[in-house]
C-alpha positions as YAML, in Angstrom:
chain: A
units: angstrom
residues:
- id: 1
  name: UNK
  ca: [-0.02, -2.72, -36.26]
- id: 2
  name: UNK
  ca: [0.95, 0.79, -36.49]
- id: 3
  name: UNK
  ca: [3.12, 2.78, -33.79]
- id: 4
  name: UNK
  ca: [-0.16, 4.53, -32.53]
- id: 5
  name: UNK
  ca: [-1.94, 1.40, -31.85]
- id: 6
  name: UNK
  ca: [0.83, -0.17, -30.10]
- id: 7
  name: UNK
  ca: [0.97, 2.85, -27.63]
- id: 8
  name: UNK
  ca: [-3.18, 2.83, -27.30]
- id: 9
  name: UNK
  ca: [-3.05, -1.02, -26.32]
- id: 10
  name: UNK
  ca: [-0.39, -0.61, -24.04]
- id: 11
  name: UNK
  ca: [-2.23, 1.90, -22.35]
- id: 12
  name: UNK
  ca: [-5.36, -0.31, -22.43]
- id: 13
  name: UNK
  ca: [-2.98, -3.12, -20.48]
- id: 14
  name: UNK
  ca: [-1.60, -1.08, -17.96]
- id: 15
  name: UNK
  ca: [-5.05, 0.92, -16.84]
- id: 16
  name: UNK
  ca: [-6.38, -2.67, -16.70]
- id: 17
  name: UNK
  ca: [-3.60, -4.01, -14.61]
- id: 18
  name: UNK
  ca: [-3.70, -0.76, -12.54]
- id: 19
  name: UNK
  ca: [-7.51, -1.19, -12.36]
- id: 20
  name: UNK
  ca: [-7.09, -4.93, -11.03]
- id: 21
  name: UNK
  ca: [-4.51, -4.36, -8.37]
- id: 22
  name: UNK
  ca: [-6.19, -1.33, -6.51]
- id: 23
  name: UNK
  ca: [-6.74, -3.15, -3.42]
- id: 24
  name: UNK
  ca: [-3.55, -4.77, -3.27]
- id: 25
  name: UNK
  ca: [-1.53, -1.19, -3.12]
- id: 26
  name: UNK
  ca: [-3.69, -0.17, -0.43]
- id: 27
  name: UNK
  ca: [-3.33, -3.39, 1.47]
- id: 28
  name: UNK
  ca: [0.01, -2.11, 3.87]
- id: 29
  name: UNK
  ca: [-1.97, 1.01, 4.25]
- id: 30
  name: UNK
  ca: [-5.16, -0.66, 5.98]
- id: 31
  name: UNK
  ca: [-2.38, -3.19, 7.65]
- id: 32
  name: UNK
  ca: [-0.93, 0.17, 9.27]
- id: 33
  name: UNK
  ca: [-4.32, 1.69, 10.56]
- id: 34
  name: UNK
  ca: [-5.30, -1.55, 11.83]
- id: 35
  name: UNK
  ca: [-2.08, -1.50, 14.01]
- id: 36
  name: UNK
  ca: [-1.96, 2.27, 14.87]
- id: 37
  name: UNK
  ca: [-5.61, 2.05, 16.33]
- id: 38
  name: UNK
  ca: [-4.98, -1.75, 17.55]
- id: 39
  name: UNK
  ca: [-1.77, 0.32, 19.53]
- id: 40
  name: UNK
  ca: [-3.89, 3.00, 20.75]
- id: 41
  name: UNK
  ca: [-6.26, -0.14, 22.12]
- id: 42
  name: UNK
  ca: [-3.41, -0.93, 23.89]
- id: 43
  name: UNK
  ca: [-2.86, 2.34, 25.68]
- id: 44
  name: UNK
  ca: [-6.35, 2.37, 26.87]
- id: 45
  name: UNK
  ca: [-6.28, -0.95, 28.20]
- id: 46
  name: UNK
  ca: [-2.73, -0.24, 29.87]
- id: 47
  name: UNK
  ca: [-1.23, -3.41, 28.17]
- id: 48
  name: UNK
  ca: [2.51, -2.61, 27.11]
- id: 49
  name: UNK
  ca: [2.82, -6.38, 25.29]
- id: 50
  name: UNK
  ca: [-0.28, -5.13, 22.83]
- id: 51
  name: UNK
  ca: [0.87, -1.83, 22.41]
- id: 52
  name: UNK
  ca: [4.58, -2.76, 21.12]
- id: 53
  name: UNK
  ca: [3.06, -5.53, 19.34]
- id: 54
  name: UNK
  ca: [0.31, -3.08, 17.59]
- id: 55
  name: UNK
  ca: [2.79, -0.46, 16.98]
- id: 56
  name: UNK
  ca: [5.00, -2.75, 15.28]
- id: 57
  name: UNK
  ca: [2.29, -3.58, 12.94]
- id: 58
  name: UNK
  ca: [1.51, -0.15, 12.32]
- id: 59
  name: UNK
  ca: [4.74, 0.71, 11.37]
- id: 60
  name: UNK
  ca: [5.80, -2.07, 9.59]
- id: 61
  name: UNK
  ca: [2.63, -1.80, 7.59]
- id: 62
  name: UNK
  ca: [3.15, 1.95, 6.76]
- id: 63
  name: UNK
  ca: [6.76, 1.48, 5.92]
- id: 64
  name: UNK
  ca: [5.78, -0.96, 3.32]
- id: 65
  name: UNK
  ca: [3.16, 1.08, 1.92]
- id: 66
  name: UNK
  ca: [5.82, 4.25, 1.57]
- id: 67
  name: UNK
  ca: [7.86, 1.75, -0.37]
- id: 68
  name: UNK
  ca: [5.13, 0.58, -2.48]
- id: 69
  name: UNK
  ca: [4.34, 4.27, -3.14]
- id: 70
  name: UNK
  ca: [7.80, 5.00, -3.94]
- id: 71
  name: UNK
  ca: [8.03, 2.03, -6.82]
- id: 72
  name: UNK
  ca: [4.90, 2.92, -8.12]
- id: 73
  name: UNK
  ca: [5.55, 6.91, -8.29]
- id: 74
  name: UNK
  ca: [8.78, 5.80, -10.71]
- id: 75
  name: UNK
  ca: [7.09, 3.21, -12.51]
- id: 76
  name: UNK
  ca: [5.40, 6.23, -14.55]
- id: 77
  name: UNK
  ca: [8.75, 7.77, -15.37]
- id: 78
  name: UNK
  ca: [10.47, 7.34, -18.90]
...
């Protein structure tokens, strides 16, 4: 196999791989939504238990999609 093919099939592999695990990078982003509106629930309701409980999740769940973001945005460096 030539140089050029190598580089074409790798490409095929990763858009493939990137193609397959879509749902799983957004996965700590819909975690963190969930528990941001779960929190504001919470506040409605006047429940202090679900809203530090909710707001955990939210946070947690956005922290953990910043550092998916993070080690994805450097994957693509050389």
């Amino acid at each position: 196999m030539s140089d050029e093919d190598l580089r074409e099939l790798k490409r095929q592999i990763v858009d493939q791989i990137k193609h397959q695990t879509r749902w799983l990078r957004r996965a700590p982003m819909l975690i963190g939504v969930l528990g941001g509106g779960l929190a504001l629930l919470g506040f409605w309701q006047a429940s202090g238990s679900l809203i530090t409980l909710d707001a955990l999740c939210g946070v947690t769940g956005f922290a953990a999609q910043a550092v998916l973001w993070y080690g994805l945005h450097d994957e693509d460096k050389p």
